[in-house]
N, C-alpha and C positions, 0 to 999 in steps of 0.2 A: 504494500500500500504506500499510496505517496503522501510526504506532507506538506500539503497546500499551503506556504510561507508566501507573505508578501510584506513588504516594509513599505510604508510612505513620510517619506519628510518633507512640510513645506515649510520655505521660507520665506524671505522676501528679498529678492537682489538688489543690489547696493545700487543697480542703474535702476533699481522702481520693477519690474515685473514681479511676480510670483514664479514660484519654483517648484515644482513637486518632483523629489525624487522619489522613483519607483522601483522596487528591487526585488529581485523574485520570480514566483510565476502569477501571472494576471489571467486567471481560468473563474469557470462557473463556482469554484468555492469563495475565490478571494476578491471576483467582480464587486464587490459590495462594498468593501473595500476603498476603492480608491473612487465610487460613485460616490460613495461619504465624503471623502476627501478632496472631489469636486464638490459636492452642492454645496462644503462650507468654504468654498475659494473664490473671495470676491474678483470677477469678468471686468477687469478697468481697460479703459484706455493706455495703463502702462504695460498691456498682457500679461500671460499665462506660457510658462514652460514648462512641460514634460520630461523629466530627463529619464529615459529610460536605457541609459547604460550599464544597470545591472539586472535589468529587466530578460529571465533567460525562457520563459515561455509565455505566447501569448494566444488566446485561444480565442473564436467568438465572442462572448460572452465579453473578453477584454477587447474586443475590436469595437461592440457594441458601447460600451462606457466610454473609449475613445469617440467614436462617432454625437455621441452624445455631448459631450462637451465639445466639439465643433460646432452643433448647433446652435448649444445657447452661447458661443465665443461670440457668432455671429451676429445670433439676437441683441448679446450687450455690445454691438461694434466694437470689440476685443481684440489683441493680435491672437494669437493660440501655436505654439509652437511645437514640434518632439523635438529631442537630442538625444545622442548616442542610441541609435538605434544599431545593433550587430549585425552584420549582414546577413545572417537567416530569418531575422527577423524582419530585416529590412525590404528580403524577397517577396516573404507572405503579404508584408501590407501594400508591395506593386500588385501583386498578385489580386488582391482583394481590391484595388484601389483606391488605395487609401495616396497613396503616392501623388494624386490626383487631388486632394481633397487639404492634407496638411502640409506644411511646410517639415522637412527633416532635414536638420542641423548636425554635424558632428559630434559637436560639444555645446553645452549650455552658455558658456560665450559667445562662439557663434551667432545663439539663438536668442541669444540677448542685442548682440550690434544689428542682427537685422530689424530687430522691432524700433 
């Protein structure tokens, strides 16, 4: 049996966005998870990044909670960013197209200067 670990830290960066790092696996146990840790993460104008550089599986379920916060990114005219995505991870969400839909950043700097 697997155990379903996910960590979430958010912070605030020193250039103004919000920061949630995500670690773990983002599946149907631990979606609830970082949906929490969205609906309490104020949508500004100075955005929202994602760091998912220890993020090691992501399944529906976490595609679904990511999509999700795209939309309401949108509704607050938000920026909304990822970071560190790995590249299997990074295949599944061209694959799903997600690639289409959010911005990914290497690194949470990155994802910070283009906002």
């Amino acid at each position: 049996m697997t155990d379903h670990v996910l960590s979430i830290d958010t912070h605030a960066h020193s250039a103004g966005p919000t920061v949630l790092t995500v670690a773990g696996e983002l599946d149907y146990h631990t979606g609830g998870q970082l949906r929490e840790a969205l609906e309490e993460t104020e949508f500004t104008k100075a955005g929202v990044v994602i760091d998912l550089t220890d993020l090691t599986y992501c399944d529906s379920t976490g595609i679904t909670v990511l999509v999700t916060a795209y939309h309401r990114a949108k509704k607050a005219d938000a920026p909304l960013a990822l970071a560190g995505l790995n590249p299997d991870l990074r295949r599944v969400f061209g694959i799903v197209g997600l690639d289409r839909v959010f911005a990914f950043h290497p690194t949470v700097e990155k994802a910070v200067s283009s906002m």
